[in-house]
C-alpha positions in Angstrom: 14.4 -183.8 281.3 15.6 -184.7 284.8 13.7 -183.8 287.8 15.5 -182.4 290.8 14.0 -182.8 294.1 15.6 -181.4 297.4 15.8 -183.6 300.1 16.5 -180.7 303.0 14.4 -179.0 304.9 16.6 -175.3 303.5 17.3 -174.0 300.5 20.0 -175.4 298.1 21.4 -172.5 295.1 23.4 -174.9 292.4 25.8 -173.7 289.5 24.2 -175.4 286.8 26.0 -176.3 283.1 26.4 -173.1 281.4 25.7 -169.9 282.8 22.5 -170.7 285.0 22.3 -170.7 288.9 19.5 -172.7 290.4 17.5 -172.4 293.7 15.6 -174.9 295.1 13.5 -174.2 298.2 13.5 -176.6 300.9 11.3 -179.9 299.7 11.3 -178.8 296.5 11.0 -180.1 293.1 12.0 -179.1 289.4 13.1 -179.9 286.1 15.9 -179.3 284.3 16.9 -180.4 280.7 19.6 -183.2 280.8 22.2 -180.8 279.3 22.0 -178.6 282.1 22.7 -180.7 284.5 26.5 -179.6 286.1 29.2 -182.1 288.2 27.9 -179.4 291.2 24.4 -181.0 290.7 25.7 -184.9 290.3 27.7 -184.6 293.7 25.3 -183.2 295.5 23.1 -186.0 294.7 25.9 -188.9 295.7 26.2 -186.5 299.1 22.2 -187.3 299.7 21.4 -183.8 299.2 19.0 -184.0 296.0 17.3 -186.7 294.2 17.7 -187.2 290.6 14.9 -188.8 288.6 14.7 -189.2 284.8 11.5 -188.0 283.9 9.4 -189.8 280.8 8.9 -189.0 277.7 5.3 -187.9 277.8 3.6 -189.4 274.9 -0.4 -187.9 273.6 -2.9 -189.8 276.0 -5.1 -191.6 273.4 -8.7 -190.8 274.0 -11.7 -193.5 273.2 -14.6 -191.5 274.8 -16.4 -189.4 272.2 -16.9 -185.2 273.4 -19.9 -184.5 274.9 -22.4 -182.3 273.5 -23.1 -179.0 275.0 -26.6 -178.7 276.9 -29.3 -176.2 275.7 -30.5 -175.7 278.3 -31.0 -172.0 279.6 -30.7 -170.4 282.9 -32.2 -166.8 283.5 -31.8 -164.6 286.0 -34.9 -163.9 289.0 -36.4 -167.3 287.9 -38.8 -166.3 285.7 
């Protein structure tokens, strides 16, 4: 995925690979798979209009901490 981030203060509208048109309000951010990304995109981004960023591969956070057990106790209603 690449992330798209507009660096105007308007609205950009790009033609992207394939059939799709994206809009990107001013100061905006999204992501687009890599495939989609057109030669409109790329030159906008060597004119300084929009930053590309390769995003990460997210990988499962690995958890140590053990899940809390759920308290019994009650709550009513009036306080009685």
């Amino acid at each position: 995925m690449i992330e798209i981030h507009n660096l105007q203060f308007q609205p950009l509208t790009f033609n992207m690979a394939g059939e799709k048109t994206l809009h990107l309000g001013s100061r905006e951010r999204t992501a687009i798979p890599d495939k989609e990304v057109s030669h409109e995109i790329r030159l906008a981004e060597k004119h300084g209009l929009i930053r590309l960023q390769k995003q990460p591969a997210k990988k499962p956070a690995l958890t140590t901490e053990k899940p809390k057990a759920a308290s019994t106790a009650k709550t009513t209603k009036g306080g009685k």
